[in-house]
Biotite code that builds the C-alpha atoms (Angstrom):
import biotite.structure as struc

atoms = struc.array([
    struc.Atom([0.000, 0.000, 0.000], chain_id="A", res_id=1, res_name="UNK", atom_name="CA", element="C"),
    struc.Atom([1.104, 3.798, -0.507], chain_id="A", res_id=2, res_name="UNK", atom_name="CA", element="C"),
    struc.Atom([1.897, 5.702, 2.665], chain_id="A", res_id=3, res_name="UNK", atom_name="CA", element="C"),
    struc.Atom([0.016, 9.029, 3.019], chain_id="A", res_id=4, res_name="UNK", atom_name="CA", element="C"),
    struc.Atom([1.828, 12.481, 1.684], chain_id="A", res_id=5, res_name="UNK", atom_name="CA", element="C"),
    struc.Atom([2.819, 15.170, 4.416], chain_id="A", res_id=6, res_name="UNK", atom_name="CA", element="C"),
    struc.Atom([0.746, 17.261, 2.593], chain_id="A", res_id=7, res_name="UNK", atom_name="CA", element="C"),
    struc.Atom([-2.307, 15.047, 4.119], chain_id="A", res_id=8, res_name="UNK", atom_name="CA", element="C"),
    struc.Atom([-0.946, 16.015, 7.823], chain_id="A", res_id=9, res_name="UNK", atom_name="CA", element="C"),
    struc.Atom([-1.374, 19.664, 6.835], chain_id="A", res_id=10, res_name="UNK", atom_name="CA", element="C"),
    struc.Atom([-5.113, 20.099, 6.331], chain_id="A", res_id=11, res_name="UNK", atom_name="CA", element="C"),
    struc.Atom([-7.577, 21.147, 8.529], chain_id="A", res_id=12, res_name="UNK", atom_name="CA", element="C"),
    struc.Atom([-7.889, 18.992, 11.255], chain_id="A", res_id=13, res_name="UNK", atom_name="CA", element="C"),
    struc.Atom([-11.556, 18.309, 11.467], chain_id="A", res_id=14, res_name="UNK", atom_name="CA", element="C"),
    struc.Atom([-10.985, 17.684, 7.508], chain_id="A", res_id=15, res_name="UNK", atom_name="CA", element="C"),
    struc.Atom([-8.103, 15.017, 8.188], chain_id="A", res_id=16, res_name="UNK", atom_name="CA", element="C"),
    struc.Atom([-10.395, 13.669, 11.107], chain_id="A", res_id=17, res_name="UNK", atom_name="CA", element="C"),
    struc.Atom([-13.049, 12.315, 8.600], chain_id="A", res_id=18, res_name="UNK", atom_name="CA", element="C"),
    struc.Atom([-10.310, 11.463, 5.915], chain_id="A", res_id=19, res_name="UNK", atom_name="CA", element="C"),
    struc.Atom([-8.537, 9.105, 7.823], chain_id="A", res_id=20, res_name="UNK", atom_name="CA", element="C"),
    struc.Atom([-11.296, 7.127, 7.938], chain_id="A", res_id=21, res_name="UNK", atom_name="CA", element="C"),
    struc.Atom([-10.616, 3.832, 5.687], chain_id="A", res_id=22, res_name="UNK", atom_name="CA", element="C"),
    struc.Atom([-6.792, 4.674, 5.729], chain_id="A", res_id=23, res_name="UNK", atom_name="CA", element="C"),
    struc.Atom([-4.758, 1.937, 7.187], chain_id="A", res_id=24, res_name="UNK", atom_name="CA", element="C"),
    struc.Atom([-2.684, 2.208, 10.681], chain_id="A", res_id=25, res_name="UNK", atom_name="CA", element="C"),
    struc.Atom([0.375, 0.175, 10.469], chain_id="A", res_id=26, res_name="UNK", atom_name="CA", element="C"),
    struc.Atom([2.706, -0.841, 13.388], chain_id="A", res_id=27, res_name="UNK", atom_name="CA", element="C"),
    struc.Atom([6.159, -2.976, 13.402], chain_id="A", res_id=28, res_name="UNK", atom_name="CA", element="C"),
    struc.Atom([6.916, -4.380, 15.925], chain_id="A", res_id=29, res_name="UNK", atom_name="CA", element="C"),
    struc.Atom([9.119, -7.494, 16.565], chain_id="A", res_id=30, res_name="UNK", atom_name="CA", element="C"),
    struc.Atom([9.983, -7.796, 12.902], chain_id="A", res_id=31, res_name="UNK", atom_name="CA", element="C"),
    struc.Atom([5.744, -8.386, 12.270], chain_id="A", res_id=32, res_name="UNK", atom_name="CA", element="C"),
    struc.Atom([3.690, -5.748, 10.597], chain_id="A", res_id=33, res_name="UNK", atom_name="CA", element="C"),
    struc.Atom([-0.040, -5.414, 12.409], chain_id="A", res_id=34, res_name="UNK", atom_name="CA", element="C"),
    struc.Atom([-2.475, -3.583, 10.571], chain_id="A", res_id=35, res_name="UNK", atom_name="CA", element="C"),
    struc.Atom([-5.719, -1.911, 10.952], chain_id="A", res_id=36, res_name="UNK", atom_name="CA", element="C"),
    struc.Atom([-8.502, 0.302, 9.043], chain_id="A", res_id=37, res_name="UNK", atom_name="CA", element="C"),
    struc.Atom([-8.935, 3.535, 11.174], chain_id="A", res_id=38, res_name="UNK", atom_name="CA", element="C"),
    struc.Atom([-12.751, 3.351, 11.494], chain_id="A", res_id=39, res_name="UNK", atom_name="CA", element="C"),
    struc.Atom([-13.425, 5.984, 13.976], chain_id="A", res_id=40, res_name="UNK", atom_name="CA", element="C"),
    struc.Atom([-12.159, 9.181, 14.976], chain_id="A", res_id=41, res_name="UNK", atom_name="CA", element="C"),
    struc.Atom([-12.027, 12.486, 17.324], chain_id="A", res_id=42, res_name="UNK", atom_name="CA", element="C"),
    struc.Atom([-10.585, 15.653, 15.986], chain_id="A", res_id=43, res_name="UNK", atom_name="CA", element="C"),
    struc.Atom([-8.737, 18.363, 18.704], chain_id="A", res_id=44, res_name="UNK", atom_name="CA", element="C"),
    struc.Atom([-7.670, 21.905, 18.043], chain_id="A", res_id=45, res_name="UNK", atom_name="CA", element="C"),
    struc.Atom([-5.848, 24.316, 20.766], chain_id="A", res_id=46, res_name="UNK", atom_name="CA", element="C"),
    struc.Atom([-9.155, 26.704, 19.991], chain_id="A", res_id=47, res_name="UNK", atom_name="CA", element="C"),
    struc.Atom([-11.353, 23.811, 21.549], chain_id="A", res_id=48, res_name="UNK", atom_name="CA", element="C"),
    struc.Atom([-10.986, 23.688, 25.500], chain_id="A", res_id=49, res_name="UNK", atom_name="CA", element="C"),
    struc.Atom([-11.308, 19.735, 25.725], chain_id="A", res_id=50, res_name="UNK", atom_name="CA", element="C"),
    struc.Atom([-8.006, 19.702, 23.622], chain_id="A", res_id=51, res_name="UNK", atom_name="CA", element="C"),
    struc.Atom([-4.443, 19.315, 25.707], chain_id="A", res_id=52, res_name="UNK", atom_name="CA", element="C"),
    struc.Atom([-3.179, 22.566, 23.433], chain_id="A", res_id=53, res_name="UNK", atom_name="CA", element="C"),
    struc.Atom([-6.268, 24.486, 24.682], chain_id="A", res_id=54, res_name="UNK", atom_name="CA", element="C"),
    struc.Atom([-3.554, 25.941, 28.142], chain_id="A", res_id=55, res_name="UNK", atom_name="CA", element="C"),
    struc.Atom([-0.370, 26.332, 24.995], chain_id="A", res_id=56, res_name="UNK", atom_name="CA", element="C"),
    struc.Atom([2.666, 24.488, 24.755], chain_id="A", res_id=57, res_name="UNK", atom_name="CA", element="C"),
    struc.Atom([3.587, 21.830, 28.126], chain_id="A", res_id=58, res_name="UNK", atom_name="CA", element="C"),
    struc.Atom([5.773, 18.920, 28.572], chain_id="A", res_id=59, res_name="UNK", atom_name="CA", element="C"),
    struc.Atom([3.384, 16.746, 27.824], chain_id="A", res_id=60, res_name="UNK", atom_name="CA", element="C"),
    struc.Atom([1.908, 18.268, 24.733], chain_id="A", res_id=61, res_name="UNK", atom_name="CA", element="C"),
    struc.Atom([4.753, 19.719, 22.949], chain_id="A", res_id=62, res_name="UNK", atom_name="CA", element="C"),
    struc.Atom([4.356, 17.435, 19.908], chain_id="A", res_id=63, res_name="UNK", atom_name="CA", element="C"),
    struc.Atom([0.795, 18.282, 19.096], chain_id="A", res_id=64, res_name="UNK", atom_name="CA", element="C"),
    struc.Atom([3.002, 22.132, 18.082], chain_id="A", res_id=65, res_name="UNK", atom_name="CA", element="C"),
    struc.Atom([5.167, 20.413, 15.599], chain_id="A", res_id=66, res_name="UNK", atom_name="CA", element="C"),
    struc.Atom([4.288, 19.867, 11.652], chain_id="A", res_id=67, res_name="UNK", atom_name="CA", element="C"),
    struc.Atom([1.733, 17.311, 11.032], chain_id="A", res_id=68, res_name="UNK", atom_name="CA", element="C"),
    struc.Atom([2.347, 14.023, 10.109], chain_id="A", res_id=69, res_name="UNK", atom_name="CA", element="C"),
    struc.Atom([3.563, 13.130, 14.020], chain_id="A", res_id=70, res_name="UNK", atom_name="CA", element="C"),
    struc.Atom([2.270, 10.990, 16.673], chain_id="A", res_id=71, res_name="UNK", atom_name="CA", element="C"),
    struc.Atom([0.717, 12.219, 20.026], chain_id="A", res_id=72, res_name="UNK", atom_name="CA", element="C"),
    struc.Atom([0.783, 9.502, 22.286], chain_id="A", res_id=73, res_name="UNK", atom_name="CA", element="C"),
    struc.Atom([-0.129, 10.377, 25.880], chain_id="A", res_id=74, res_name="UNK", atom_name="CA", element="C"),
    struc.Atom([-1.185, 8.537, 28.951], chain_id="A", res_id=75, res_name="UNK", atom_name="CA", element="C"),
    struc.Atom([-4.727, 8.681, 31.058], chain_id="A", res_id=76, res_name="UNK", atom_name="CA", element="C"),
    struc.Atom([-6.507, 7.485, 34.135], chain_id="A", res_id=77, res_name="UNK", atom_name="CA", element="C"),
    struc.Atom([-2.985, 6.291, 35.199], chain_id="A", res_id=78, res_name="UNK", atom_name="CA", element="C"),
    struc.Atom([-3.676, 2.955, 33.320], chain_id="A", res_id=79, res_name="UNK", atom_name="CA", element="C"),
    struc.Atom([-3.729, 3.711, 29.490], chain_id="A", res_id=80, res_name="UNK", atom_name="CA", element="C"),
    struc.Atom([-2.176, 4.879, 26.356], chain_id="A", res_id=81, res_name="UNK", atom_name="CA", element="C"),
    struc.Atom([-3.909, 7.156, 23.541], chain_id="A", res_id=82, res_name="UNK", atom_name="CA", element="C"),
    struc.Atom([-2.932, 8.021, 20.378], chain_id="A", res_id=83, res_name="UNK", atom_name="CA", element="C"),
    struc.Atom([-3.383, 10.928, 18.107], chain_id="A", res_id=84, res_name="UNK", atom_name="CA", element="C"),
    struc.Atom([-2.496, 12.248, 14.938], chain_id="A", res_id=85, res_name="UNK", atom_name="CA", element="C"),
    struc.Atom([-0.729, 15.497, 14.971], chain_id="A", res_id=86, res_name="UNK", atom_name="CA", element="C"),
    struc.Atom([-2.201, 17.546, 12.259], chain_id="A", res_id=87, res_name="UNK", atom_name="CA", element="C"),
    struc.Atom([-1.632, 21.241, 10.287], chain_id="A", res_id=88, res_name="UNK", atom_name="CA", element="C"),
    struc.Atom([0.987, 23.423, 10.851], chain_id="A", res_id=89, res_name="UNK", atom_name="CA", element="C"),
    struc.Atom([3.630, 23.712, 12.674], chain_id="A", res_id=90, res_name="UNK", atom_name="CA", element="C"),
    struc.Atom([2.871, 26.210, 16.059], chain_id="A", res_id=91, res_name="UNK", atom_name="CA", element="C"),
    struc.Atom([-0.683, 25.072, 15.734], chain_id="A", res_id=92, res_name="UNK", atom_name="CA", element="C"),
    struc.Atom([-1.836, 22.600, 18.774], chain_id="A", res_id=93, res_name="UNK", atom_name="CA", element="C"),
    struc.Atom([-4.171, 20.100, 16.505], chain_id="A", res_id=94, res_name="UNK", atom_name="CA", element="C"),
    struc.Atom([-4.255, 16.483, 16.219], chain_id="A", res_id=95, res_name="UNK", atom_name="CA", element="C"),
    struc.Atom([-6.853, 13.608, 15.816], chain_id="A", res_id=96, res_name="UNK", atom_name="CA", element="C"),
    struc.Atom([-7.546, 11.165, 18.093], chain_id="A", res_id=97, res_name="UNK", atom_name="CA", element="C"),
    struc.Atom([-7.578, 7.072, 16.771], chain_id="A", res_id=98, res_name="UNK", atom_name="CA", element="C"),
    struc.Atom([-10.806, 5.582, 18.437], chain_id="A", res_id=99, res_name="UNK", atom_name="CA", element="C"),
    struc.Atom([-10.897, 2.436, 17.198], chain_id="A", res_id=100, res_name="UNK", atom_name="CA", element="C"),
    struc.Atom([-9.506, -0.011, 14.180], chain_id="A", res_id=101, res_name="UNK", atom_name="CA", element="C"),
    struc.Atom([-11.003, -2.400, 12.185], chain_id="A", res_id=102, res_name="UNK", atom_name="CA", element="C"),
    struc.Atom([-8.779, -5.670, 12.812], chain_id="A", res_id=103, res_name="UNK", atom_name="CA", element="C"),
    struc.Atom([-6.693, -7.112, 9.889], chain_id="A", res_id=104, res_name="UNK", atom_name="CA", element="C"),
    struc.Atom([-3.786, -9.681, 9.903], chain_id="A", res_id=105, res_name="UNK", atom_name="CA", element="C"),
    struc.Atom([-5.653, -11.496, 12.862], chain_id="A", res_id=106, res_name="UNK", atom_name="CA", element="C"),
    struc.Atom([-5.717, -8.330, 16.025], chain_id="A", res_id=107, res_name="UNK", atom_name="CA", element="C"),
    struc.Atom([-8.384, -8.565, 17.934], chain_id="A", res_id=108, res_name="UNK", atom_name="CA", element="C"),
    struc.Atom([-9.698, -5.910, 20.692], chain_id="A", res_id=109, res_name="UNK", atom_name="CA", element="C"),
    struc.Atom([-8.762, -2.884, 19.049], chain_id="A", res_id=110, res_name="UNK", atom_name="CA", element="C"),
    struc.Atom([-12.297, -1.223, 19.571], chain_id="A", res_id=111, res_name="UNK", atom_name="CA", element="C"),
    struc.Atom([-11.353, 1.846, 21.924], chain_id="A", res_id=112, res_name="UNK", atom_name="CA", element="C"),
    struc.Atom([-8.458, 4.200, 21.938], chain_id="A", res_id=113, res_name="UNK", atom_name="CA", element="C"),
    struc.Atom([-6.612, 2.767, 24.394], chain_id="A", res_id=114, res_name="UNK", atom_name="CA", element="C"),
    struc.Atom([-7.218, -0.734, 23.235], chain_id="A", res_id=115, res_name="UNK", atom_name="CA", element="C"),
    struc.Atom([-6.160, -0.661, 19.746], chain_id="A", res_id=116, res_name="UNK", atom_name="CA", element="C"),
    struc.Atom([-2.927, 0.995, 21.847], chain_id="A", res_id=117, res_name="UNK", atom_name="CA", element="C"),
    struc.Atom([-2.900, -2.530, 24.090], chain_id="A", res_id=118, res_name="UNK", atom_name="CA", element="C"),
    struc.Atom([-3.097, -4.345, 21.239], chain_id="A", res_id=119, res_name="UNK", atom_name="CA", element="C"),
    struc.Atom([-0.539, -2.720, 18.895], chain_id="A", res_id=120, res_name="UNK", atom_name="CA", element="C"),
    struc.Atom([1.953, -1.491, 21.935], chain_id="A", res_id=121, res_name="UNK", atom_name="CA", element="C"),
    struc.Atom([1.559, 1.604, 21.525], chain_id="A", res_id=122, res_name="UNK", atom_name="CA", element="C"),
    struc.Atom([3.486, 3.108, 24.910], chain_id="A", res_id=123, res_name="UNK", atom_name="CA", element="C"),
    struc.Atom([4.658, 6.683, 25.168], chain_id="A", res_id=124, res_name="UNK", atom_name="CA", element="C"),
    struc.Atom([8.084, 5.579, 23.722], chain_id="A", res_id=125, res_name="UNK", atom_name="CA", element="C"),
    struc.Atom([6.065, 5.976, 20.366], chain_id="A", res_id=126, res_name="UNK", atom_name="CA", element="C"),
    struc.Atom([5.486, 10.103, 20.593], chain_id="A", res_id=127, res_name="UNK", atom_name="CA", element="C"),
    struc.Atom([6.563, 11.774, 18.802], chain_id="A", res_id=128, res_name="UNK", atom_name="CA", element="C"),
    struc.Atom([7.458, 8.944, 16.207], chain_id="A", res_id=129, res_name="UNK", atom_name="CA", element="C"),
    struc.Atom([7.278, 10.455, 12.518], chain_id="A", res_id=130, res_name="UNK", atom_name="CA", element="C"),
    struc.Atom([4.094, 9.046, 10.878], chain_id="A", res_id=131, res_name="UNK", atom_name="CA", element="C"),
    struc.Atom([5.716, 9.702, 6.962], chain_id="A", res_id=132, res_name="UNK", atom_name="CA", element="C"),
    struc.Atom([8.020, 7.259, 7.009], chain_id="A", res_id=133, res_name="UNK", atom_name="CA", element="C"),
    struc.Atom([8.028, 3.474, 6.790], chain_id="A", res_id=134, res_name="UNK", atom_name="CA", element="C"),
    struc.Atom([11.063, 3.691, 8.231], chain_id="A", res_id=135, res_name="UNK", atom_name="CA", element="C"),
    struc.Atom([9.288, 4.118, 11.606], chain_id="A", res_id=136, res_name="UNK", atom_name="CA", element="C"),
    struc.Atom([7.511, 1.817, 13.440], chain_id="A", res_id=137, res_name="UNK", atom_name="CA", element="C"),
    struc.Atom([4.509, 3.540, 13.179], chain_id="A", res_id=138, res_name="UNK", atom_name="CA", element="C"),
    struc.Atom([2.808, 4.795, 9.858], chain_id="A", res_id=139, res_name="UNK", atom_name="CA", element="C"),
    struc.Atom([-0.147, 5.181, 8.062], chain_id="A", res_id=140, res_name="UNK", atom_name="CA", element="C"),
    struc.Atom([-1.178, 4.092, 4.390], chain_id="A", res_id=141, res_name="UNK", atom_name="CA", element="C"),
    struc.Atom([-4.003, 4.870, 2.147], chain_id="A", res_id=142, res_name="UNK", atom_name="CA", element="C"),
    struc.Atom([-6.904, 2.697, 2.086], chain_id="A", res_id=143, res_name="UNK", atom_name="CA", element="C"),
    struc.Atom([-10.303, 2.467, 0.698], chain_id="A", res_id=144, res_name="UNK", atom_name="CA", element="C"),
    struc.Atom([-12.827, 4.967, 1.285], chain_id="A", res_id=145, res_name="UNK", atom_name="CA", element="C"),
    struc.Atom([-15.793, 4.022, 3.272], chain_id="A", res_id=146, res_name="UNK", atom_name="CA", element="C"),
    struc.Atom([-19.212, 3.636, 1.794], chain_id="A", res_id=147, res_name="UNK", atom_name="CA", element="C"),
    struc.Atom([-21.046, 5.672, 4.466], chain_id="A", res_id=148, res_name="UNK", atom_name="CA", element="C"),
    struc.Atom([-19.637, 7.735, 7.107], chain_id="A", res_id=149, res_name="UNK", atom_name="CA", element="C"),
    struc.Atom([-21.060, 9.481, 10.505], chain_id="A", res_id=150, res_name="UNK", atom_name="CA", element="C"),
    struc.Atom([-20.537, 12.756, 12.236], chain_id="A", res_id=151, res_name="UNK", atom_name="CA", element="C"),
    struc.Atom([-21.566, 12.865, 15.967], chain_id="A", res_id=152, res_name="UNK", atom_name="CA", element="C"),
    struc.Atom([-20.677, 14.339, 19.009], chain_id="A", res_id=153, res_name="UNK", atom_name="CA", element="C"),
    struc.Atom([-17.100, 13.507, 20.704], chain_id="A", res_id=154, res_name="UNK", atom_name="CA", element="C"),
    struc.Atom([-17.634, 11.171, 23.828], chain_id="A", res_id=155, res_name="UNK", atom_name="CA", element="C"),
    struc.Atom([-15.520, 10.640, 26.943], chain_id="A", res_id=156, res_name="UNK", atom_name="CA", element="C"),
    struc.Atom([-14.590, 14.177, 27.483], chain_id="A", res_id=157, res_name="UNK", atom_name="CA", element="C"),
    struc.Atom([-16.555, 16.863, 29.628], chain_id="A", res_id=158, res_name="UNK", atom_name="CA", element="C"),
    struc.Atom([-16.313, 19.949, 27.797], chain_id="A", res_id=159, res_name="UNK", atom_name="CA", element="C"),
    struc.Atom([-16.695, 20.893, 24.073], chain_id="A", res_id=160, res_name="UNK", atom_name="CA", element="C"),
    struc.Atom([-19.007, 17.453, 23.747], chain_id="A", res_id=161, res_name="UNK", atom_name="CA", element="C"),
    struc.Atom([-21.546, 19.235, 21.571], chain_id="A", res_id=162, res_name="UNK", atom_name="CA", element="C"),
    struc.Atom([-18.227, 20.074, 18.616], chain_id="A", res_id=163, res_name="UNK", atom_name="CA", element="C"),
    struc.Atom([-19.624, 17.330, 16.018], chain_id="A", res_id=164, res_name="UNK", atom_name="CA", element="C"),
    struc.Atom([-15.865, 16.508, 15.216], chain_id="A", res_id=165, res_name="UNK", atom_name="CA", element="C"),
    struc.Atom([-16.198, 12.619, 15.908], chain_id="A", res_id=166, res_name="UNK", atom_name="CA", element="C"),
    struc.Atom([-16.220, 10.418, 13.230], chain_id="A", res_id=167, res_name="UNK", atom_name="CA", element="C"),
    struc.Atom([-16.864, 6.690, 11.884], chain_id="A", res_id=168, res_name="UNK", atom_name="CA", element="C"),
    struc.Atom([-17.537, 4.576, 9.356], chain_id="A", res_id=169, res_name="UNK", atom_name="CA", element="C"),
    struc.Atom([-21.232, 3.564, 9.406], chain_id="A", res_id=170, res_name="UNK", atom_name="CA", element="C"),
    struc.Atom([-21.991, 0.036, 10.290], chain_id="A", res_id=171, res_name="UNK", atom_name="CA", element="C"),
    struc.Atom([-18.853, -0.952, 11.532], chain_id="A", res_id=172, res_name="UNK", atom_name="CA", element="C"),
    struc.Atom([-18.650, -3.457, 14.411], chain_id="A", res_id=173, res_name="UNK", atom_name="CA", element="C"),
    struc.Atom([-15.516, -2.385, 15.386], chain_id="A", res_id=174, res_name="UNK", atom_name="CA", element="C"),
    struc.Atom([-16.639, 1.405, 16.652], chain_id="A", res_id=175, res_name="UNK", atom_name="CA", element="C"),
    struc.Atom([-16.091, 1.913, 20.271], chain_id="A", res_id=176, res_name="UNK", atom_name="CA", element="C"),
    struc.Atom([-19.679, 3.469, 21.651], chain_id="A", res_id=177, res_name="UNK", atom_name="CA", element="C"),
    struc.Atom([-22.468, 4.170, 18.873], chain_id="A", res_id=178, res_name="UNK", atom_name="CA", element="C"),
])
């Protein structure tokens, strides 16, 4: 499969958001290639105050201010791993959170954000890892687009819930909450 441009990284957020649905994340590990369809999504910007760019730049969010095409991978609830997308410019605090995956090469479990994490082992050695590249152990490739889409409200957050910037392919088993 072809890996996604830069130039992808560098739209609009709430644009790459719904995009990246049907695009393929990709993860080496051990030697093995795992694979999954992106089938749901939550897009972020440092305008939106459920977004960790909403207070500026931090330790802990300094990659969501570099070019897109990055990975944001933090950790929550002292117990899991997340992982985002790190989208437009450079100096702009964006990115797009990976909700779930539909399985391929045999995964399993990878309906939820920190799930698919589990399952691929996704840690916070991984931010920060340049998405562009095949070189890295993280990537992600173009894939078919879905049929039918949806655009709801995000979930699991307790401000901004109303921003219809969540996104999923319609019908899919794999989303995490319908």
């Amino acid at each position: 499969m072809t890996l996604l441009s830069g130039k992808f990284y560098l739209q609009d957020t709430v644009t790459v958001a719904r995009e990246l649905l049907g695009k393929v994340l990709c993860r080496r590990i051990n030697g093995e290639i795992l694979r999954g369809v992106i089938c749901e999504t939550e897009a972020y910007t440092q305008e939106d105050p459920s977004c960790h760019a909403f207070r500026g730049v931090t330790d802990r969010c300094e990659v969501m201010f570099r070019e897109g095409g990055f990975c944001y991978v933090y950790f929550i609830y002292g117990m899991h791993y997340c992982m985002n997308v790190v989208t437009e410019k450079e100096g702009r605090g964006c990115a797009v959170l990976i909700r779930a995956l539909e399985p391929l090469d045999g995964l399993t479990g990878t309906n939820g954000p920190s799930r698919l994490c589990k399952v691929l082992g996704i840690t916070k050695e991984l931010n920060g890892v340049d998405l562009r590249t095949k070189k890295s152990p993280l990537w992600i490739e173009k894939g078919e687009a879905p049929a039918e889409t949806v655009t709801a409200r995000r979930i699991g957050i307790s401000s901004a819930v109303e921003y219809p910037w969540r996104f999923y392919i319609k019908d899919s088993k794999w989303v995490s909450k319908k």
